[in-house]
DODO-923885 format. One record per residue (C-alpha): x, y, z; residue in one letter. Coordinates in steps of 0.001 Angstrom, whole numbers, plus 524288, in hexadecimal, padded with zeros to 5 digits. Example, Ala and Ser with C-alpha at 12.3 -4.5 7.8 and 13.67 -1.06 7.14 Angstrom:
BEGIN
8300C7EE6C81E78a;835667FBDC81BE4s;
// end
This chain:
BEGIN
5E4AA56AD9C64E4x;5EE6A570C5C7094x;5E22A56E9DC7A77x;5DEF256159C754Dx;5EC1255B57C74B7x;5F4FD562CCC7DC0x;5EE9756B8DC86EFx;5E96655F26C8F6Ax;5F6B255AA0C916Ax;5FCD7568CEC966Bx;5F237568A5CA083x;5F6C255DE2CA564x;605D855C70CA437x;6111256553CA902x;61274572C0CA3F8x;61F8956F3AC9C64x;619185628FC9639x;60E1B5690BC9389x;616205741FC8BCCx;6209256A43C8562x;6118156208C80DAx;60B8956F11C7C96x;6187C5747EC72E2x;618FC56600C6E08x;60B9B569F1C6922x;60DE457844C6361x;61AFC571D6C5E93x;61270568DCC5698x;6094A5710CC532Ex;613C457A4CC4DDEx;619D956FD5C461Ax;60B4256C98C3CFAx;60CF357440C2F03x;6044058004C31B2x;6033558042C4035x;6090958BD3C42F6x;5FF755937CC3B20x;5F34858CCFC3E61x;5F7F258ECDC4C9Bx;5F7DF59E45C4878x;5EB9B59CEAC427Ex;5E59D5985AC4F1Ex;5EBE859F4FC5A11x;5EEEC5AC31C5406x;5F8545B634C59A7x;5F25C5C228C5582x;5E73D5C541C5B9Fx;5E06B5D226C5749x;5E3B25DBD8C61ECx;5ECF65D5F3C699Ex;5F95B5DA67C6467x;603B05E105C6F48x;611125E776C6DBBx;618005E43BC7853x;626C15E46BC7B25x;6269F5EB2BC6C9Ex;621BF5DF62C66FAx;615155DBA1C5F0Bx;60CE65D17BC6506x;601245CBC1C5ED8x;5FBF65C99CC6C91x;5FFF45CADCC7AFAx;600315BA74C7BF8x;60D3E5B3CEC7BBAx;612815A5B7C7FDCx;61B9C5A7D8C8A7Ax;629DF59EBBC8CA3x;628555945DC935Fx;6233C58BDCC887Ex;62B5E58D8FC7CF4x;637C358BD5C82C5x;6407C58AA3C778Ax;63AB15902EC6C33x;634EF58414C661Ex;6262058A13C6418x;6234659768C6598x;61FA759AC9C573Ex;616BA58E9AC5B50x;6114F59435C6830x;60F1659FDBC630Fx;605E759AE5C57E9x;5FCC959975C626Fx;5F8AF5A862C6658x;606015ADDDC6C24x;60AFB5B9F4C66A6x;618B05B9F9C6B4Bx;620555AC0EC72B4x;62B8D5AC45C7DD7x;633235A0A8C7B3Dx;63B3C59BDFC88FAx;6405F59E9AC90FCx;64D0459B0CC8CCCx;65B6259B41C8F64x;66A7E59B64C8989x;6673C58D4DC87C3x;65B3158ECAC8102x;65C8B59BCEC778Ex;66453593F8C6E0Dx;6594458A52C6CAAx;64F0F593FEC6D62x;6551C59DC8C6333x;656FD5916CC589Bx;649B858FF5C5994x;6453959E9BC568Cx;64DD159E1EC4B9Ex;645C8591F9C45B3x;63A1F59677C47BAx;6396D5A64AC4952x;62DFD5AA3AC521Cx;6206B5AFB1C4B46x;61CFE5B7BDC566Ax;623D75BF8DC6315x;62E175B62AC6956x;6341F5B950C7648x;63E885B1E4C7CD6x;63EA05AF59C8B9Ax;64CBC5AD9CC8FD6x;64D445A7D8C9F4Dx;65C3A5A502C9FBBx;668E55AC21C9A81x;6625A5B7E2C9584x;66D595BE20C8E2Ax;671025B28EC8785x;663805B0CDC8301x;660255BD2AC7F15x;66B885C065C77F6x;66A6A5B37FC6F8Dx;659055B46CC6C55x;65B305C479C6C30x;6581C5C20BC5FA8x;64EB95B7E9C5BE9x;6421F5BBF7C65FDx;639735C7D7C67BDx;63D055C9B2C7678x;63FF95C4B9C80BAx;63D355BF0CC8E3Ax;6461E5BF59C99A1x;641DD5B5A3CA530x;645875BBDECB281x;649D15B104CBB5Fx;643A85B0D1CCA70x;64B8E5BBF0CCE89x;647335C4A0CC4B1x;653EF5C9B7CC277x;6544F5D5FBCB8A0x;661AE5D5B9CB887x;6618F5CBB4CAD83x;65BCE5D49FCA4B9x;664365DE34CA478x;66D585D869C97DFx;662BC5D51DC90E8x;65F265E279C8E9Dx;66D7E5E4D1C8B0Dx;66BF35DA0CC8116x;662FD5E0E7C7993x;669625ED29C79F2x;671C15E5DAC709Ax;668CC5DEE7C676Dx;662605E939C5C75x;654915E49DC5D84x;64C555E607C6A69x;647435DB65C714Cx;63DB15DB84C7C7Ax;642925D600C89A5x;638905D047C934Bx;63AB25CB4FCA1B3x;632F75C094CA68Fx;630BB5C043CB3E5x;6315A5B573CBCA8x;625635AFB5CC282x;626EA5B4FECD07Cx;62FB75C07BCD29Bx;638905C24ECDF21x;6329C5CF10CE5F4x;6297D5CF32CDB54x;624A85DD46CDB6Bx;630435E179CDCA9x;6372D5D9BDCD383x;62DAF5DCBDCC9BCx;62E465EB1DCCACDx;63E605EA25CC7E2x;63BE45E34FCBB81x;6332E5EC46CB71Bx;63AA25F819CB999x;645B45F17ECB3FBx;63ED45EC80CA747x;63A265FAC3CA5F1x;644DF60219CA72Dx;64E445F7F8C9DD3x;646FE5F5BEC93DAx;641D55E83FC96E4x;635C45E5A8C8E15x;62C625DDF6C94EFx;629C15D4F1CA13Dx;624645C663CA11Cx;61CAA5C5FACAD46x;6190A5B82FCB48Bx;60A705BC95CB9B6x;6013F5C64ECB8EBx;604925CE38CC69Ex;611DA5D077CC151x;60C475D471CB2B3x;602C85DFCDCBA97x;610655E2F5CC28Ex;618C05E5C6CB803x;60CF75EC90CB0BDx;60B1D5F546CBCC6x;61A855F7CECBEE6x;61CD35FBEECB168x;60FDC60205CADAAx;60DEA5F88DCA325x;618D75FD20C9AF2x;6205D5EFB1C9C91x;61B6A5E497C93A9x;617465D80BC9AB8x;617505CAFDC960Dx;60E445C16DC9E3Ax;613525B4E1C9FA5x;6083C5AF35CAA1Dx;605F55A287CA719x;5F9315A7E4C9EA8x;5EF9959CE2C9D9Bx;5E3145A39CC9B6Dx;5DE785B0C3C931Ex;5DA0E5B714C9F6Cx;5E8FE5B492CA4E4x;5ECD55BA6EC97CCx;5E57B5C56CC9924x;5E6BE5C9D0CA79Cx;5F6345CAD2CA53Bx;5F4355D514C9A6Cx;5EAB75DA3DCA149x;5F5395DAE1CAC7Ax;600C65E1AECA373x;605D15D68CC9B3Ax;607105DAB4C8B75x;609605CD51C896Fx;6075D5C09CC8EDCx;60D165B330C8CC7x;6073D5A4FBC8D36x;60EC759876C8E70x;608E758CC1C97EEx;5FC1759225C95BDx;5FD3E59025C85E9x;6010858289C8A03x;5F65157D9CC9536x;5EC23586D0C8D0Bx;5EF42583F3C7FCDx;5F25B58E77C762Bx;5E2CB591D5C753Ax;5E80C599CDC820Bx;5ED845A528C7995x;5E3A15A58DC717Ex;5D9F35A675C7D69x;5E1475B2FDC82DAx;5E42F5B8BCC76E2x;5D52A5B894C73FBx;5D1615BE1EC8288x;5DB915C911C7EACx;5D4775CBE3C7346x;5C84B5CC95C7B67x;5CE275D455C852Ex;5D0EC5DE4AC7ACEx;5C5765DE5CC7426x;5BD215E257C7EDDx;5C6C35EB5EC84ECx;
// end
């Protein structure tokens, strides 16, 4: 039905029409008595043999729909009834989190939730400490680790442990050398995980840190090949988001099949 009715029209308009047109359609689709579960039935999570721990969490597969597209919370339990194992809803703010957390509340999430926070970290993180599995922290342009810093002092103070991610920016200032500060700095304080932007800075940080640094790939995936050359690259996980909306959610489905492949003949 998504290729039929919508997928014509994302080809065609803007990327933000096309995504407001698209969760207009999964909002629908949510709403029909029974659609959640059918949508289970049809785009399962689980595949057999692609389970990860990663970050110290259980995923039912490395595939994940990355912020961006639910912005506030409205659908991820939605989204993710297409094939994702885990959702990153954001990036958000202070003026956001209120919103965002209201939502979680109604509607507690059925698989891995992550929060990207772009704005007023502390704020942010203090407030949703509670309510997601980890979280994201958006580097601005600068890429300054300085930021991070209190987070990690935030948690001190909360009981249960959370993982804490940076997300790079898209192009780094002095790139290799930027690159190789945040990864000595994520490995000596405790920083779980990095969200790269492409696949050069995914076999970077996998070099740097001799693959004991979990990677998220968020790199505007569009194809199972893309998919799997950015594991194949270092990434334990990677995330989807315009590509589940110009491809349709048959997309995660596709790579979570070539996985499968992949592993079978390995």
């Amino acid at each position: 039905m998504y290729n039929l009715l919508i997928r014509p029209f994302t080809r065609v308009l803007s990327r933000e029409r096309g995504s407001r047109l698209a969760l207009r359609y999964f909002q629908l689709i949510g709403k029909i008595p029974g659609g959640r579960f059918v949508n289970r039935l049809l785009h399962s999570n689980r595949p057999e043999g692609l389970e990860r721990e990663v970050f110290g969490l259980s995923f039912y597969n490395p595939v994940g729909l990355g912020a961006g597209l639910d912005t506030r919370g409205d659908l991820y339990n939605d989204l993710n009834d297409f094939g994702f194992s885990f959702s990153e809803v954001g990036p958000i703010d202070a003026e956001t989190v209120k919103y965002v957390l209201s939502r979680i509340q109604k509607d507690p999430q059925n698989d891995i939730l992550a929060l990207c926070i772009q704005r007023d970290y502390e704020r942010v993180l203090s407030l949703a400490y509670d309510f997601c599995d980890f979280f994201v922290i958006e580097l601005d342009a600068a890429a300054d680790i300085r930021t991070v810093a209190p987070l990690l002092d935030i948690r001190l103070t909360n009981d249960e442990y959370k993982p804490l991610v940076l997300k790079l920016p898209e192009e780094l200032p002095d790139a290799g050398e930027t690159l190789a500060r945040i990864c000595d700095y994520c490995m000596m304080n405790g920083v779980d995980g990095i969200e790269a932007r492409n696949q050069e800075q995914i076999r970077q940080i996998a070099e740097k840190t001799l693959g004991r640094l979990p990677i998220i790939a968020n790199c505007h995936i569009k194809s199972a090949a893309q998919a799997s050359g950015m594991l194949a690259a270092g990434a334990s996980l990677i995330e989807v988001c315009s590509g589940f909306i110009t491809k349709g959610p048959g997309l995660v489905r596709q790579i979570l099949r070539t996985l499968q492949s992949e592993n079978e003949t390995a």
